[in-house]
C-alpha positions in Angstrom: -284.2 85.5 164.9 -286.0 88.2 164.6 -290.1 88.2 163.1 -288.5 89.5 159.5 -285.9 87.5 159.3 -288.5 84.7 159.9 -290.4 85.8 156.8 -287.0 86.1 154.9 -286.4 82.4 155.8 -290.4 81.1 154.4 -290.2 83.5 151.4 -286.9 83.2 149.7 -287.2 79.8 148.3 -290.4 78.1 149.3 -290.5 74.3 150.7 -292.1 71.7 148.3 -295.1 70.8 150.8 -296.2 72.5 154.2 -296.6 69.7 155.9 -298.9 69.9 159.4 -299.8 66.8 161.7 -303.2 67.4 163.2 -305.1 64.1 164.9 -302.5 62.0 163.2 -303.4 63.1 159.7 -300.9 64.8 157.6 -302.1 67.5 155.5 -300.2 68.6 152.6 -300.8 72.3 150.9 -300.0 73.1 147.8 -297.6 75.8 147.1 -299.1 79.4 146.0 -299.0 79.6 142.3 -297.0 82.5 142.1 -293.8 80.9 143.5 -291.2 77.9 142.2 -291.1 75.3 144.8 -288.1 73.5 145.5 -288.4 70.6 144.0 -288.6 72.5 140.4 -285.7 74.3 141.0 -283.6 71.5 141.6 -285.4 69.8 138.9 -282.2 70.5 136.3 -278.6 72.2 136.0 -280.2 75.2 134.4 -282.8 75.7 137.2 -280.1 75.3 140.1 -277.9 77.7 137.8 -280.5 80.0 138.4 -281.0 79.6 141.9 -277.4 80.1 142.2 -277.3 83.2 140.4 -280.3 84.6 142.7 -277.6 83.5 145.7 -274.4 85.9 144.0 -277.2 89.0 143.6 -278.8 88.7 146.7 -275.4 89.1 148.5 -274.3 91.9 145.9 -277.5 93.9 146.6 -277.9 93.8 149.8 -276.7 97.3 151.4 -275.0 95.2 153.5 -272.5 94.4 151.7 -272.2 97.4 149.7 -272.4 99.5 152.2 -271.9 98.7 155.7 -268.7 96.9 154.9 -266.7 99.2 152.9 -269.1 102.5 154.7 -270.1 101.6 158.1 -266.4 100.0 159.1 -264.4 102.5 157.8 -266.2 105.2 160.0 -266.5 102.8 163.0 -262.5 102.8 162.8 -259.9 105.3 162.2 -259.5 106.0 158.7 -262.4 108.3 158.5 -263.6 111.5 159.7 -267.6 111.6 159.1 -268.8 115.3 158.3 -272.2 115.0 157.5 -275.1 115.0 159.6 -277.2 111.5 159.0 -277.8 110.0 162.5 -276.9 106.6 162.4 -273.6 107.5 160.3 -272.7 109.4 163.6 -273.2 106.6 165.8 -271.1 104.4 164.0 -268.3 107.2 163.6 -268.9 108.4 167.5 -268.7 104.2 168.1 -271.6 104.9 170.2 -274.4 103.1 168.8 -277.1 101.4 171.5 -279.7 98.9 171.7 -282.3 101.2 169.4 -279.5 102.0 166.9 -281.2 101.1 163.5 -278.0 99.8 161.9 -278.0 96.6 163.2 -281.0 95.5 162.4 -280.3 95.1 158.9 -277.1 94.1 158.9 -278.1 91.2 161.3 -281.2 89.8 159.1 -278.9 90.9 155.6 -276.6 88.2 156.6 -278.9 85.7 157.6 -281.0 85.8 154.5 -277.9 85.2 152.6 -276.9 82.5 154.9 -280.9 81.1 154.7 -280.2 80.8 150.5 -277.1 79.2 150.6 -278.3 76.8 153.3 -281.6 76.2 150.7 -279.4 75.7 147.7 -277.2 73.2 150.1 -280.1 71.1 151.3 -282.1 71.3 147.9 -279.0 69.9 146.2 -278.6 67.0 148.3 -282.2 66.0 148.7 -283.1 66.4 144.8 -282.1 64.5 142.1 -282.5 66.4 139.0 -279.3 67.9 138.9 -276.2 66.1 137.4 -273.0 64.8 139.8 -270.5 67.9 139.0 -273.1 70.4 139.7 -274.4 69.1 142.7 -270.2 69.4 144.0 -270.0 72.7 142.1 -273.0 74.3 143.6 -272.8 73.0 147.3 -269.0 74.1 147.3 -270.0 77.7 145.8 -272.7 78.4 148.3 -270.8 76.9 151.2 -268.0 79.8 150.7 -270.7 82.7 150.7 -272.2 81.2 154.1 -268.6 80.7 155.4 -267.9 84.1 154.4 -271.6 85.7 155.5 -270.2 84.3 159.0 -266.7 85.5 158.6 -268.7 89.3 158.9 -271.0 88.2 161.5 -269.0 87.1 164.0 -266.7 89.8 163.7 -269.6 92.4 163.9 -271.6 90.9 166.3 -269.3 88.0 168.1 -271.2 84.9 168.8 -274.2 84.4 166.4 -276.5 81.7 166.3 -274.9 78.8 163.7 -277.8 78.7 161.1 -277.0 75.3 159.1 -281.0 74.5 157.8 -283.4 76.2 156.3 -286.0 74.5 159.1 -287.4 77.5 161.2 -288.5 75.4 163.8 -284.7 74.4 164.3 -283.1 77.8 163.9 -285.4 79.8 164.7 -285.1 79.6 169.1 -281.1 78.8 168.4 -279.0 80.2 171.1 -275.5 82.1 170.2 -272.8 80.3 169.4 -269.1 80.2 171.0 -267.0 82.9 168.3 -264.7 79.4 168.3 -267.9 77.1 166.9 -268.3 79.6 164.3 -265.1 79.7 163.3 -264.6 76.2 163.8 -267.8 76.0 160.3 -266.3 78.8 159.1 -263.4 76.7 158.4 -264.7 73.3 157.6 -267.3 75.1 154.9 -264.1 76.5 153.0 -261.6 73.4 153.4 -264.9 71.6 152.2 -265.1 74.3 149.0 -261.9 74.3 148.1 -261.6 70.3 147.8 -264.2 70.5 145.0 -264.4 73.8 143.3 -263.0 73.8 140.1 -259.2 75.8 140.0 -260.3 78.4 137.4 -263.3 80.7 136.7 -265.0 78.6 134.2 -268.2 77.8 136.3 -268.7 81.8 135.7 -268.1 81.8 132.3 -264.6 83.2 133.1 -266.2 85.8 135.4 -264.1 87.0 138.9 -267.5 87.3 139.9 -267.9 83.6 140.2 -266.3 81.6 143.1 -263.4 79.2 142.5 -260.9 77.2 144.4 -258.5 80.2 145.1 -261.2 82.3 146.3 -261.8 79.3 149.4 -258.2 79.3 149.7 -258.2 83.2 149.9 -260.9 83.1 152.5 -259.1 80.8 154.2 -255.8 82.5 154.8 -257.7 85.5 156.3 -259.6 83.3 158.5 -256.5 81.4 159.7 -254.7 84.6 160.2 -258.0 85.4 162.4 -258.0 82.5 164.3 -254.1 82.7 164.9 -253.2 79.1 162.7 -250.9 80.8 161.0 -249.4 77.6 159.0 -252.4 77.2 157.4 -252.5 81.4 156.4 -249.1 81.0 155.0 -250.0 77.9 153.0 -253.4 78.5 151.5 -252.2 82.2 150.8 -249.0 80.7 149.0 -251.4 78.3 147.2 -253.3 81.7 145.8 -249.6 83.6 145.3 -248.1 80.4 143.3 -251.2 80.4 141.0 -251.3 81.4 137.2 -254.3 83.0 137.3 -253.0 86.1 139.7 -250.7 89.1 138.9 -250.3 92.1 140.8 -251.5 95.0 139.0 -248.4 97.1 137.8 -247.7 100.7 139.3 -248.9 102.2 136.0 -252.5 101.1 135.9 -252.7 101.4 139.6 -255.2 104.3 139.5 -258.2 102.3 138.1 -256.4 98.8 137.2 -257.3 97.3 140.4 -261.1 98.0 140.4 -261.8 97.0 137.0 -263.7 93.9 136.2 -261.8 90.8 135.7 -258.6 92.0 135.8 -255.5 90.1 137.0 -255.4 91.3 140.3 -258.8 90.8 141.2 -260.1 86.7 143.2 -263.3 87.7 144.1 -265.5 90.7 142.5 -269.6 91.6 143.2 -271.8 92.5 140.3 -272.7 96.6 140.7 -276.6 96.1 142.7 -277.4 99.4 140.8 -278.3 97.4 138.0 -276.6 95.3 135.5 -276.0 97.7 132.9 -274.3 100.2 135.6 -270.3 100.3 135.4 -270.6 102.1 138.3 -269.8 101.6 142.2 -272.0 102.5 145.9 -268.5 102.5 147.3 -268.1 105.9 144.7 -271.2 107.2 144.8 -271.3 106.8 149.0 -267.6 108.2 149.3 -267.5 110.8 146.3 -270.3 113.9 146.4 -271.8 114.3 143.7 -271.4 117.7 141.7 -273.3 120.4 143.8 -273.1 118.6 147.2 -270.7 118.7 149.6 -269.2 115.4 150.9 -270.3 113.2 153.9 -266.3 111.7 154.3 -263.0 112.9 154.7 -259.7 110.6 155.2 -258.2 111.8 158.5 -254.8 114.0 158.8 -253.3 112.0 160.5 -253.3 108.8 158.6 -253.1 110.5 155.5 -249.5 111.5 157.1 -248.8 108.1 157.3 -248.1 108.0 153.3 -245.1 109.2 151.6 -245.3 111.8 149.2 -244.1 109.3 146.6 -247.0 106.5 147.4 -248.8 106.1 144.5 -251.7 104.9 146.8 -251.9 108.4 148.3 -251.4 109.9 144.4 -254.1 107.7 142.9 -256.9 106.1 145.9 -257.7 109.4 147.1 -258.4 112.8 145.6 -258.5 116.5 147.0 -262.0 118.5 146.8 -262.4 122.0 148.0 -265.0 122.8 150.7 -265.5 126.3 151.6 -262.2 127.1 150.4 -260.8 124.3 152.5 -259.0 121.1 150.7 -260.8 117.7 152.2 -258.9 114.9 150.9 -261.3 111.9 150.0 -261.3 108.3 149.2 -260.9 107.6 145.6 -260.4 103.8 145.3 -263.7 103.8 142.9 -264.0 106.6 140.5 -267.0 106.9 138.8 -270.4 108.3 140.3 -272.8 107.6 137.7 -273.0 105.4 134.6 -272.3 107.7 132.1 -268.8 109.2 133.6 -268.1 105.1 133.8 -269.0 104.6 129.9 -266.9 107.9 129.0 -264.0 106.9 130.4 -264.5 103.1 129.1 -263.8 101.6 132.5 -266.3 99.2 134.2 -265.2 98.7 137.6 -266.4 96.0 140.0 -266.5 95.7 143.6 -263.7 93.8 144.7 -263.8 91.8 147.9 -260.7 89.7 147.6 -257.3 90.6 145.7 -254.2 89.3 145.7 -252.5 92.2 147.5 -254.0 90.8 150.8 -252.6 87.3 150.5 -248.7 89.1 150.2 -249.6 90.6 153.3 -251.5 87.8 155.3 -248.3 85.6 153.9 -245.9 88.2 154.7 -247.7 88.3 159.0 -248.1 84.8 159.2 -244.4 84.0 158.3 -243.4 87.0 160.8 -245.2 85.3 163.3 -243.8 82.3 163.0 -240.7 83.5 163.3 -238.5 81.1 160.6 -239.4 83.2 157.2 -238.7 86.9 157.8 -237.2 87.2 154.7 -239.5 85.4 152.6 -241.9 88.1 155.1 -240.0 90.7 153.9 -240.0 90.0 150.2 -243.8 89.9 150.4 -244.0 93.1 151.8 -241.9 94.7 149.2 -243.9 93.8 146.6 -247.0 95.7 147.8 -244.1 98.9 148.7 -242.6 98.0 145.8 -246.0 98.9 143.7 -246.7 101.4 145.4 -243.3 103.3 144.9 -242.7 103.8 148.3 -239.6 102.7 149.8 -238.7 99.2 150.6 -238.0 97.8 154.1 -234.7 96.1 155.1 -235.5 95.6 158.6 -234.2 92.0 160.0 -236.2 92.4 163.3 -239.1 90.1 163.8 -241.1 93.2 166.0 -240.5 95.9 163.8 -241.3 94.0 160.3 -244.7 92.7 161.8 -245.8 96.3 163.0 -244.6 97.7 159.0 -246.6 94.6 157.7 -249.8 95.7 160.2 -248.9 99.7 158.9 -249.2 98.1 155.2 -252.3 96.5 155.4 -253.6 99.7 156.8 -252.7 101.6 153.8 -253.1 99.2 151.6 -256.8 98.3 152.3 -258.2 101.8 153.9 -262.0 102.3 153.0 -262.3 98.6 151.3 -263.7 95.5 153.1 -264.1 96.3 156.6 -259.9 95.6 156.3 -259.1 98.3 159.2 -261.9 97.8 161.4 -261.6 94.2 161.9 -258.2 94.0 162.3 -258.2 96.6 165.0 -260.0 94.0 167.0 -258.3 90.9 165.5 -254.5 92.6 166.9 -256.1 93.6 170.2 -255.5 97.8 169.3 -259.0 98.5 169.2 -259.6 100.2 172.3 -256.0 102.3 172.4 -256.1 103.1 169.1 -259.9 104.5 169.1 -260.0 105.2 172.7 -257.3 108.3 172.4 -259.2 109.7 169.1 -262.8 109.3 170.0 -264.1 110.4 173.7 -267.8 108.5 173.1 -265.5 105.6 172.6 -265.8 102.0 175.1 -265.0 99.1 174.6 -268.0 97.3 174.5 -268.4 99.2 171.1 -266.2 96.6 169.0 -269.1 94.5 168.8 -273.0 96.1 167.2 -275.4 95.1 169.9 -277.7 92.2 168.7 -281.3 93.4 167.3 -283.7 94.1 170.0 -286.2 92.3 167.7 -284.2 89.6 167.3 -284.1 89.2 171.0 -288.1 89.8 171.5 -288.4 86.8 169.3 -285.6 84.6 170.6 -285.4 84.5 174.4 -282.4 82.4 173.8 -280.6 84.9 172.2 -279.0 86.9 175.1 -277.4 90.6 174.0 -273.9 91.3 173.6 -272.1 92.7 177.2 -272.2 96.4 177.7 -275.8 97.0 176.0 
């Protein structure tokens, strides 16, 4: 780990008692003054609450997560053409990032420190007794999802990762990188753990999509399964998400804003905006959208802008044109609004959305095609995200040609949101055709961010990615 990450790991939530042996006599320091030690926090429900709540902003505000994954992926893959001139964007969009790239760096440690607090609130919860029995169950499962899903990204950005499960540095700290199977292999067990014991509605949130539940393990889940090719278990956890009460696809005629609005039906898992808590606005917008004077930094590419009929109402209503030099450049227009106060004229508060219910249609819809003894129930999932978006529906019988529509689907479906395209280009082994013919900078060794060179000065266990 690298020397930052280290003082990520001491600062975030500080131990009870330092604790050094020295000529067999332990001596204990007292914490500094200025920071809650970990016995407090876990002293009561209230305190954990809060501790918990520091675990949901810290992942919302990291640039991470509001950036790289929605930003950073869609450039790296082949939705985007990047027209601006800010270095590391071209990297990613040229795929040809190196060892002294500066992306990496952050996105390695963001993760980690995220992974560090959910590993603290895991630990504290278990070793303290202050807080009462369903909170302790809450709590752990809640904080085991982020860390599953904090690896879900890192292992497909970086591959093998070391498998951070303690906040003891002297542990994790010389940890070597893990098989992509062992992580997977947690992945898994953290979320089948989660979704055994979170509560099946949004209560613990005060009703909140921004709160994690049940559905939101089982959501994780499918993708994961579909990821790791179990594809009974995609097609069960998704149907266990479909069959609930709690989801319904937003209709065709609040598909222009319905699906990014806070708590609406659509909608599993949502971020808080990290601009601030009075904000009703997105960095997905304001990264993707110019604001008025500039020109912008993104354009969606011809090609797959062909890819939509002229009657898809995802074409229609998640992108928009904007003239440049007398030239139309069509954008992403998922999220709308650029500052606050376009957001609070228009009376919409829109969230960042990480998990919907569109996606489990779709991972239901692959998994049953690849089975091989569903492709109709496949096929009825798939019309109901063509059916939404107006576009026509597919009547195809053949197991080849309905998985390649479902794959074309999720493409359109998800473009510029969640790292959807980039990471499935890897998962369906298209990465380096796809990207290969459109990029000449391209190699294949670029479907994987080298790892930190700081993280490596600091680790010599950690060995960097092939290729780099």
């Amino acid at each position: 780990m690298t020397k930052s990450f280290h003082k990520i790991l001491l600062s975030s939530i500080t131990l009870a008692t330092l604790v050094f042996s020295a000529c067999e006599k332990t001596v204990e320091i007292d914490p500094p003054l200025n920071e809650i030690t970990t016995s407090v926090v876990f002293s009561s429900d209230k305190l954990a609450a809060n501790a918990l709540s520091g675990l949901y902003t810290g992942l919302a505000s990291t640039s991470t997560q509001n950036t790289f994954v929605p930003v950073y992926s869609s450039i790296q893959a082949d939705d985007l053409l990047y027209i601006g001139v800010n270095t590391t964007y071209r990297e990613l969009f040229d795929n040809s990032y190196t060892t002294v790239s500066s992306a990496q760096s952050s996105i390695f440690s963001d993760w980690y420190a995220i992974i560090y607090r959910a590993n603290s609130i895991i630990e504290g919860l278990q070793k303290y007794q202050g807080t009462s029995a369903a909170v302790k169950k809450q709590f752990t499962a809640e904080a085991k999802v982020i860390r599953a899903y904090c690896y879900f990204n890192l292992v497909n950005t970086f591959g093998g990762v070391p498998l951070v499960l303690t906040t003891d540095v002297g542990v994790s700290s010389m940890l070597p990188k893990e098989a992509v199977a062992n992580v997977y292999a947690q992945i898994t067990a953290d979320l089948t753990e989660a979704k055994a014991d979170l509560l099946a509605d949004y209560s613990a949130s005060s009703n909140a999509r921004l709160g994690v539940n049940k559905f939101v393990a089982a959501s994780l889940l499918a993708r994961v399964s579909l990821f790791t090719e179990n594809y009974a278990a995609a097609e069960s956890n998704a149907s266990e998400v479909i069959g609930s009460s709690l989801y319904v696809m937003i209709p065709s005629a609040n598909i222009a804003t319905g699906v990014w609005t806070k708590n609406n039906t659509e909608s599993i898992w949502q971020m808080s905006s990290p601009l601030a808590v009075i904000n009703q606005y997105t960095v997905e917008a304001g990264t993707f959208l110019p604001f008025t004077g500039t020109d912008p930094q993104f354009e969606i590419r011809p090609a797959f802008l062909n890819l939509f009929a002229s009657t898809d109402l995802r074409r229609q209503r998640w992108m928009t044109n904007y003239i440049v030099a007398g030239a139309v450049k069509v954008l992403p227009y998922k999220y709308k609004y650029t500052t606050n106060a376009l957001a609070v004229a228009a009376g919409v508060v829109e969230s960042p959305t990480v998990l919907r219910l569109a996606e489990q249609y779709l991972i239901r819809a692959e998994a049953r095609t690849r089975i091989g003894n569903n492709l109709s129930g496949a096929l009825s999932d798939l019309n109901v995200i063509r059916s939404r978006a107006q576009t026509a529906l597919s009547t195809t019988t053949a197991q080849t040609i309905l998985l390649d529509e479902i794959l074309l689907e999720t493409r359109k479906e998800f473009f510029c949101e969640q790292a959807h395209r980039w990471y499935n280009l890897k998962r369906t082994g298209q990465a380096d055709a796809v990207l290969g013919a459109l990029k000449t900078s391209y190699r294949p060794a670029a479907k994987l961010l080298p790892l930190p060179n700081n993280a490596i000065d600091a680790n010599p266990n950690l060995i960097q990615n092939p290729g780099y």
